[in-house]
C-alpha positions, 0 to 999 in steps of 0.5 A: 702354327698358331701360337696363343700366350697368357701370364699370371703372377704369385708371390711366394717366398722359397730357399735352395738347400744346399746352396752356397750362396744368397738364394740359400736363405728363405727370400720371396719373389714375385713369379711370373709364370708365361703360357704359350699354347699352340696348334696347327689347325683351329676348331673348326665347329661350334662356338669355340671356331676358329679359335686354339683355345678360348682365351678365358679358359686357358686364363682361368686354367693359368690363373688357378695354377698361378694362385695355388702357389700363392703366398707360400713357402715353397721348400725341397721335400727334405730339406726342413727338420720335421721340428722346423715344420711342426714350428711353421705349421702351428703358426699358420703358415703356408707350406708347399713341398715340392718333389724337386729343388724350387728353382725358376727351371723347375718350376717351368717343368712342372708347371708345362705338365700340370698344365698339359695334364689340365688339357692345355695345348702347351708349347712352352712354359717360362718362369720369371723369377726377377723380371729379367730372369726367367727360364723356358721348359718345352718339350720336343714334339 
């Protein structure tokens, strides 16, 4: 099995609703997303031979993931008050509503599907949330 990794990194500020707790509060951190893609065989033919994916496209593919979340408030679909989000609207900020509770687990779920929908040969996805905290999502094959 060959197995390539990449990594990119965003900011964004998040809370858990419902937490009891720190993490309860709005509070950002710098996440670091890590992408193994693998496969049993290389291209065979063409300028991408002997290769599982160009290095540049699965970087451009990471990286855009990475910068779309990007200096934003990532929030549970719910759980602001519809005046709260009209307030931070108007003020220009950046929202991203998540179907799910923004948690580094989450996150690594979601980002192995988008990416496996983008046509990345994904292993595994891990999600830093603190340098020595991350969390693995992988799906058995």
């Amino acid at each position: 099995m060959y197995i390539l990794k990449t990594s990119a990194e965003f900011d964004s500020a998040h809370f858990l609703a419902g937490y009891k707790g720190k993490c309860a509060n709005i509070h950002g951190h710098r996440w670091k997303i890590e992408v193994c893609a693998a496969a049993e065989s290389l291209i065979a033919e063409g300028e991408k031979r002997g290769m599982v994916i160009d290095f540049g496209d699965m970087k451009h593919i990471v990286r855009g993931l990475a910068d779309s979340f990007d200096h934003a408030l990532i929030y549970e679909k719910g759980t602001l008050k519809a005046a709260t989000l009209t307030a931070l609207k108007d003020e220009g900020f950046r929202l991203i509503e998540a179907d799910y509770r923004p948690t580094a687990e989450n996150f690594a779920k979601h980002f192995y599907e988008v990416l496996t929908a983008e046509g990345l040969p994904v292993k595994s996805v891990t999600v830093y949330e603190t340098p020595e905290n991350c969390a693995i999502y992988e799906e058995e094959k």
